[in-house]
C-alpha positions as CSV (number, residue, x, y, z in Angstrom):
1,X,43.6,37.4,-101.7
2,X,44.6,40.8,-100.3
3,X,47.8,41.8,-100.4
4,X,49.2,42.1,-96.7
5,X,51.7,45.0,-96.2
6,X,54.9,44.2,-94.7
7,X,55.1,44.9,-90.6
8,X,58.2,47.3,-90.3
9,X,57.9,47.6,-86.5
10,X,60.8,46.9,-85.0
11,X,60.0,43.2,-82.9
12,X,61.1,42.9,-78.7
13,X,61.4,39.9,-76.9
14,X,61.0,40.3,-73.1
15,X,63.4,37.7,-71.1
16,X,61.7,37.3,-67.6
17,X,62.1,35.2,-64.9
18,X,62.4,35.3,-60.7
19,X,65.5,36.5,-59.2
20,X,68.1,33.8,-60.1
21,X,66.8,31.8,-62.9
22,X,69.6,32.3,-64.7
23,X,68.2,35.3,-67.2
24,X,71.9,37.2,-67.4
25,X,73.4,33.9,-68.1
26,X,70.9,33.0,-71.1
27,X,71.6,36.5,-72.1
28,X,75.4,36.5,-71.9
29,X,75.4,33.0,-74.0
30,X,73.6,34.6,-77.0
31,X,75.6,38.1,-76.6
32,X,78.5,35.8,-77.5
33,X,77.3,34.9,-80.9
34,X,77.9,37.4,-83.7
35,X,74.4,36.6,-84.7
36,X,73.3,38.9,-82.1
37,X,75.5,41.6,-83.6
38,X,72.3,43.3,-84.8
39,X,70.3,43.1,-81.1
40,X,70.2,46.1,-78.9
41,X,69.5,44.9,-75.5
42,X,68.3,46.6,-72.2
43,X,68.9,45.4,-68.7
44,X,67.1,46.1,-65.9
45,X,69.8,45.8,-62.7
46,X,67.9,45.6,-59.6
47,X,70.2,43.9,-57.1
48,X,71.7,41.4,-60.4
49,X,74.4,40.4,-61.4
50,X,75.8,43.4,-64.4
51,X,76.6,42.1,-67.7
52,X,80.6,42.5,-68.5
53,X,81.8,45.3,-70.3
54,X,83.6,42.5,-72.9
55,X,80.5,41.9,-74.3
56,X,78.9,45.5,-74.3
57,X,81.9,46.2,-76.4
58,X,80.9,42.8,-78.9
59,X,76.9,44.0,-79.0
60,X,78.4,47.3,-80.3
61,X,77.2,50.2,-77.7
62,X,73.6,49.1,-78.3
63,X,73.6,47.6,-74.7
64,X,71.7,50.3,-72.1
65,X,71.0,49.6,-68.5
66,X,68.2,50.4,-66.1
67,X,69.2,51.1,-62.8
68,X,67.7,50.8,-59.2
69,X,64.7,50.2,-60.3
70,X,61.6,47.8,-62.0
71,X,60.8,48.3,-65.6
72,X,57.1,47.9,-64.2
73,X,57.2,50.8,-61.9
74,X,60.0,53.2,-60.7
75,X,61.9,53.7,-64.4
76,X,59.0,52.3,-66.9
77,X,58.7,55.9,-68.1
78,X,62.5,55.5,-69.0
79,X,61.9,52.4,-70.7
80,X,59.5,54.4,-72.8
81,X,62.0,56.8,-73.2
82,X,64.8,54.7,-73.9
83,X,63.3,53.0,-76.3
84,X,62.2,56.4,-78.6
85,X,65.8,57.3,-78.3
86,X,67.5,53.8,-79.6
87,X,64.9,54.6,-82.5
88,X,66.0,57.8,-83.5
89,X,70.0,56.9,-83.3
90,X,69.2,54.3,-85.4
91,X,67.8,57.1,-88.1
92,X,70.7,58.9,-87.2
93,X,72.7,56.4,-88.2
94,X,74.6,56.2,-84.9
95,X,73.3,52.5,-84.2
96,X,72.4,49.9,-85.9
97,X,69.7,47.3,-85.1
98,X,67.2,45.2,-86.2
99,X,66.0,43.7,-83.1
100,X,65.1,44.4,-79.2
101,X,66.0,42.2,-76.1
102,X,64.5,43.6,-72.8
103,X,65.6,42.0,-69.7
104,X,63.7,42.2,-66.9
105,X,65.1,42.6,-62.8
106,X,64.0,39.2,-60.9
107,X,61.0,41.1,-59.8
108,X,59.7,42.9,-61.9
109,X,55.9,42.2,-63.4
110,X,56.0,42.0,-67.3
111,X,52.5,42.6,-68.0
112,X,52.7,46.4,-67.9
113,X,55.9,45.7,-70.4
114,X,53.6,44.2,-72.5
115,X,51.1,46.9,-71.6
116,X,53.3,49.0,-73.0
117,X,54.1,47.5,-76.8
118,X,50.2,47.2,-76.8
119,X,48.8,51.0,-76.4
120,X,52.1,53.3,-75.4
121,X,51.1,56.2,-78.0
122,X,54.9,57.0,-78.7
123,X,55.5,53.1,-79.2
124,X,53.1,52.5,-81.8
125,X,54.1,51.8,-85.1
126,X,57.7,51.8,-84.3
127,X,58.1,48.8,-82.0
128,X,55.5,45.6,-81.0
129,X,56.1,42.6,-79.0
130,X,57.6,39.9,-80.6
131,X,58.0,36.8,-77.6
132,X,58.2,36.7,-74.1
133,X,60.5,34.2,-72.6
134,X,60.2,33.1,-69.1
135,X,63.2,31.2,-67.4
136,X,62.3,29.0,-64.3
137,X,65.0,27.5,-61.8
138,X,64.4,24.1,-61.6
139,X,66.0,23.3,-58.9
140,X,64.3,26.2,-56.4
141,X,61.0,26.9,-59.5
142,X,58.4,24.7,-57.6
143,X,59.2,26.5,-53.5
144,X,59.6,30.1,-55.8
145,X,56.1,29.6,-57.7
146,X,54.4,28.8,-54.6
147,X,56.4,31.5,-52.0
148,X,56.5,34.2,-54.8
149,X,53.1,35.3,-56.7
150,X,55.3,37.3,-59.0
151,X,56.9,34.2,-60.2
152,X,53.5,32.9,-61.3
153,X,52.3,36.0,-63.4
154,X,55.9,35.9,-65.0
155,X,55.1,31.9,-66.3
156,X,52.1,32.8,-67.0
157,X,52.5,35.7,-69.5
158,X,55.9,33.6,-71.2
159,X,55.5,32.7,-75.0
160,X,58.5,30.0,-74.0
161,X,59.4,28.4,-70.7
162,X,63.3,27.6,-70.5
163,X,64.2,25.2,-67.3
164,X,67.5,26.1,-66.3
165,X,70.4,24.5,-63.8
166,X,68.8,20.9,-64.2
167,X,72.2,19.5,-64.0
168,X,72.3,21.0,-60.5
169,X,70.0,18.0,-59.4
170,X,70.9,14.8,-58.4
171,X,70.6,12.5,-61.2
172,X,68.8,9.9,-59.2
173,X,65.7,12.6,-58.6
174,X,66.2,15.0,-61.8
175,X,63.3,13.1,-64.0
176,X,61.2,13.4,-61.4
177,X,61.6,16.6,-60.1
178,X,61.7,18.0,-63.6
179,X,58.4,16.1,-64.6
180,X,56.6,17.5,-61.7
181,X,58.3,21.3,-62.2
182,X,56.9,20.5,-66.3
183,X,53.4,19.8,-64.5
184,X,53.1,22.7,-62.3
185,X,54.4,25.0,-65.4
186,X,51.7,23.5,-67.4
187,X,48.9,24.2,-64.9
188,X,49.7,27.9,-65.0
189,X,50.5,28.5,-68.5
190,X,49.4,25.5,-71.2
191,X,50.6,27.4,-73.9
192,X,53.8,27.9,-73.5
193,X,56.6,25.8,-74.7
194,X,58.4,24.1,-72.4
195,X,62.3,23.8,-73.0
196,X,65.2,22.3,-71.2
197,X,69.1,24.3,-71.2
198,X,70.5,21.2,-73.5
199,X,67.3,20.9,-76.0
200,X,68.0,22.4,-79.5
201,X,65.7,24.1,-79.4
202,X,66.5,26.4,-76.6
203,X,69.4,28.2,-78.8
204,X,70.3,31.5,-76.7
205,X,70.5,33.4,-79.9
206,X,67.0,31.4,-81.1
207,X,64.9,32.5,-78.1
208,X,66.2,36.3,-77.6
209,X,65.4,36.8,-81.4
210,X,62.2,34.9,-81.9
211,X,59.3,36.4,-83.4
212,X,55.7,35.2,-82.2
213,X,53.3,36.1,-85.3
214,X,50.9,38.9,-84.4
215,X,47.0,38.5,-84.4
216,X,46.4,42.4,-84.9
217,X,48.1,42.2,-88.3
218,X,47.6,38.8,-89.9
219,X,44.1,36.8,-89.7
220,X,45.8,33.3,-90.1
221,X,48.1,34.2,-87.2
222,X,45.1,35.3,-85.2
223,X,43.0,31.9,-85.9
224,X,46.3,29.8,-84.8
225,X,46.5,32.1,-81.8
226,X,43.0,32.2,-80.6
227,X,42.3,28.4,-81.0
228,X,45.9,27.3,-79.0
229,X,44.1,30.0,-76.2
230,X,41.5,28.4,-76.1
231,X,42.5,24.6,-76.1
232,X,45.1,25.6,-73.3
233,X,43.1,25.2,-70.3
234,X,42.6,22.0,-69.2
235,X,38.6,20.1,-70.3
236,X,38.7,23.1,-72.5
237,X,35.0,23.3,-74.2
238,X,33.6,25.0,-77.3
239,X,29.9,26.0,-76.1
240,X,27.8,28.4,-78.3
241,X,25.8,30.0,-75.7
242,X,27.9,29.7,-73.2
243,X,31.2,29.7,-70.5
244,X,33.8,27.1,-70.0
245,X,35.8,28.4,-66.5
246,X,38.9,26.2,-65.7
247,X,40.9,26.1,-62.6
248,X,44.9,26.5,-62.7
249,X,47.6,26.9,-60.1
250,X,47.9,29.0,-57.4
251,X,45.7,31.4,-57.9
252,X,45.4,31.4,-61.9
253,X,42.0,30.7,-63.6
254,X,40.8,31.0,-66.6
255,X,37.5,31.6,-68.1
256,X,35.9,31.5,-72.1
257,X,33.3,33.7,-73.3
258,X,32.0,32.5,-76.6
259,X,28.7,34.1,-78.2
260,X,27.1,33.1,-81.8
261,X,25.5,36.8,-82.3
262,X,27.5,39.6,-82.7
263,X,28.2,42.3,-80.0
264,X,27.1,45.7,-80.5
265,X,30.2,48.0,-80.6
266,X,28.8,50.1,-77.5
267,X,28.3,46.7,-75.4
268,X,31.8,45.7,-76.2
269,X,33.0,49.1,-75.0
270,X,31.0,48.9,-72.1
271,X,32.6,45.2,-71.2
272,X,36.2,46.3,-71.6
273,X,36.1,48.9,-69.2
274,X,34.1,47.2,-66.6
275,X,36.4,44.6,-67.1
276,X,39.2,46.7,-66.0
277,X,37.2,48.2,-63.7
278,X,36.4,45.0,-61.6
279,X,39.2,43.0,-62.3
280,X,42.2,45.3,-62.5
281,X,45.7,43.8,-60.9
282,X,43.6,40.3,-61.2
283,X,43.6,40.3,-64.5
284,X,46.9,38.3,-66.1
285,X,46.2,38.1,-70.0
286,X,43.1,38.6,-72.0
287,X,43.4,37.3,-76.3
288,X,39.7,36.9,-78.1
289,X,38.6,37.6,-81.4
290,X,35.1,39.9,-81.8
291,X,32.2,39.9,-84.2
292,X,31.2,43.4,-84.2
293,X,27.7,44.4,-85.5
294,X,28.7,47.1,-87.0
295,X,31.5,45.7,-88.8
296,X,30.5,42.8,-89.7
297,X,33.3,41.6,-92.2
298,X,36.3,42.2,-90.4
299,X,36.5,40.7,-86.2
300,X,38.2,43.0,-83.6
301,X,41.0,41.4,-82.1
302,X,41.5,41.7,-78.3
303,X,44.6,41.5,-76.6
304,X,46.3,43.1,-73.2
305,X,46.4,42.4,-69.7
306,X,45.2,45.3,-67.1
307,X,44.0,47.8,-69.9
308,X,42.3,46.6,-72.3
309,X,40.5,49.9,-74.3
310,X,42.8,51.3,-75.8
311,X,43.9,47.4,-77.3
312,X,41.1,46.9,-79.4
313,X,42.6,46.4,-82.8
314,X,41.1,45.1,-86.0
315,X,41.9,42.8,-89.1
316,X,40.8,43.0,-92.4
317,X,39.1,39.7,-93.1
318,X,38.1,36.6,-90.8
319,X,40.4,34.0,-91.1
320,X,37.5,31.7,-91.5
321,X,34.2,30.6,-91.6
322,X,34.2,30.8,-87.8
323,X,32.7,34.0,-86.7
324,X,31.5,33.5,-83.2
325,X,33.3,35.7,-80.5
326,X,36.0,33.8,-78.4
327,X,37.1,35.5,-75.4
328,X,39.9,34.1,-73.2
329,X,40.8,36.0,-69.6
330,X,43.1,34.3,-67.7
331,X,43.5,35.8,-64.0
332,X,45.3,35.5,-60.9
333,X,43.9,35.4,-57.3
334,X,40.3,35.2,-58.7
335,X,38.4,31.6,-58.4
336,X,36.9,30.8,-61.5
337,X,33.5,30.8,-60.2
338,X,33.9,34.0,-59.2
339,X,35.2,35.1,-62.5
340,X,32.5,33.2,-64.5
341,X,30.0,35.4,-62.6
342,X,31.8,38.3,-63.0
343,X,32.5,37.9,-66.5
344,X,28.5,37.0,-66.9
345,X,27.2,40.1,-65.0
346,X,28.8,42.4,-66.8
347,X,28.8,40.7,-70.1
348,X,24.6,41.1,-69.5
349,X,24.4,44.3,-67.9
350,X,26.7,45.5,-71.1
351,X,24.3,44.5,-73.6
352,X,20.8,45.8,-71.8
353,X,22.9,48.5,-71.7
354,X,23.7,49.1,-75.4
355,X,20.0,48.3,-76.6
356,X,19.0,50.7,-74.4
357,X,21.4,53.8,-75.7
358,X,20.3,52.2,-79.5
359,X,16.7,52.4,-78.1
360,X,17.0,56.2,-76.9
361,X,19.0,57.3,-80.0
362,X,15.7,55.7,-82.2
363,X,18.4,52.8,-83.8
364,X,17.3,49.2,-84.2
365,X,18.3,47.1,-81.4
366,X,20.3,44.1,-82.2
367,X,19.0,40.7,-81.1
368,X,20.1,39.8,-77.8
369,X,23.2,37.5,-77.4
């Protein structure tokens, strides 16, 4: 057994959710705790309610807000920047933390957030993505996910689902309604756990300092997370030499790529930036594990959303005697036929392409896939 080194990177939870859900409220709960003594949090205000200064005072100045603006697009560079400087007061020895909550405005996208943790060059090594937590309004969550595509992608990326104001709904209907809301949630995002505001489970100070394992850096983490990707969509299959594409909600599909051989490191290449290429906004989420040919004792792990180059990452061992590639995309606004053709084309054209560069440069070809 290798010895695994110890991840010092500071872990971030992202709290996201729809105008209203009830983020600054989950927030404000945990900032209460002394537990959270140790959390620096930034807020993105974009026409929200602002935290109180009371409690700015209790998180010990480690509070900084965003303003008139969406971490995904007019102030993400200061996100960036904010970030590098919480870092280097904390060498200073001006703050102290141990942990990152990033809320997000109401409308704001959280896949370039986690973009961001996945291939910023200035963020690397020093921070990673630890959870993302979604909140969903029960009693407006079914009329938002179907009026507001933003909503959707925000479900759909969450690590945890919390349903909030359920005692805003008549008791007669709330089982129902939150059964069907439960439903809905599921067809987008089938991995994510679902909670309710009174479970347990659903501590504030629980779900703004969780930390999700990370594939890139342990193999056992990566198997758990690869296989719950995969068993997520619904009549998920395991084929060997071929695609499984499942319809969602709204918009969301997702689609399996699973080969026995092993890609050829230029075909992979070639994939991923096709696949940015072609899909770009459309794609939500993309997770997979790799057998490289040329590296043939250690998988690539694959994991991003819109840009997926420069998120190629690699473990040190297989985490099992399981070495076929698994691929999971998950997009919005793209049927899965379409995306199961896409996916196919390019996955072909990819591979002629790469025997045909080894060809040229006089290498041996590997056996097609």
């Amino acid at each position: 057994m290798q010895t695994r080194k110890q991840d010092i990177r500071t872990p971030v939870t992202l709290l996201t959710g729809f105008l209203g859900s009830g983020k600054t409220t989950l927030l404000n709960r945990a900032l209460r705790d002394p537990a959270m003594t140790r959390t620096a949090v930034i807020i993105n205000e974009f026409g929200e309610i602002s935290i109180d200064h009371a409690l700015t005072t209790a998180s010990n100045d480690t509070i900084m807000v965003l303003e008139n603006g969406c971490l995904c697009c007019t102030v993400f560079g200061d996100l960036i920047q904010t970030l590098n400087r919480l870092y280097h007061a904390r060498e200073a020895g001006e703050v102290e933390f141990d942990h990152v909550v990033i809320e997000t405005s109401g409308l704001a996208e959280a896949g370039p957030i986690l973009q961001a943790f996945l291939s910023e060059p200035t963020l690397e090594g020093l921070f990673r993505m630890g959870a993302i937590v979604a909140t969903v309004d029960a009693v407006s969550g079914e009329a938002t996910l179907a009026q507001h595509p933003v909503s959707v992608r925000q479900v759909a990326l969450g690590d945890s689902i919390l349903l909030t104001k359920l005692d805003l709904i008549e008791p007669a209907e709330r089982e129902a309604r939150k059964a069907a809301l439960i439903a809905r949630l599921g067809q987008i995002n089938a991995a994510a756990i679902v909670l309710e505001g009174d479970d347990p489970a659903a501590d504030p100070v629980r779900l703004m300092r969780q930390l999700m394992a990370d594939p890139s850096e342990d193999p056992r983490a990566a198997k758990t997370w690869i296989e719950a990707a995969l068993s997520a969509a619904p009549d998920a299959k395991s084929e060997h030499e071929g695609h499984a594409p499942h319809g969602h909600d709204a918009g969301i599909a997702s689609f399996n790529l699973i080969r026995d051989e092993p890609l050829p490191r230029e075909a992979l290449h070639l994939l991923l930036a096709s696949l940015e290429k072609h899909l770009g906004a459309n794609l939500l989420r993309v997770k997979g594990l790799v057998n490289v040919k040329e590296e043939p004792g250690r998988p690539a792990v694959i994991q991003g959303t819109q840009h997926l180059l420069h998120n190629l990452t690699w473990l040190s061992e297989w985490p099992d005697a399981d070495r076929r590639t698994r691929i999971v995309f998950i997009t919005q606004d793209l049927p899965s036929g379409e995306l199961e053709e896409m996916v196919t084309l390019l996955d072909r054209v990819a591979h002629r392409t790469a025997l045909a560069r080894l060809k040229a440069g006089g290498a041996e070809p590997a056996r097609p896939i």
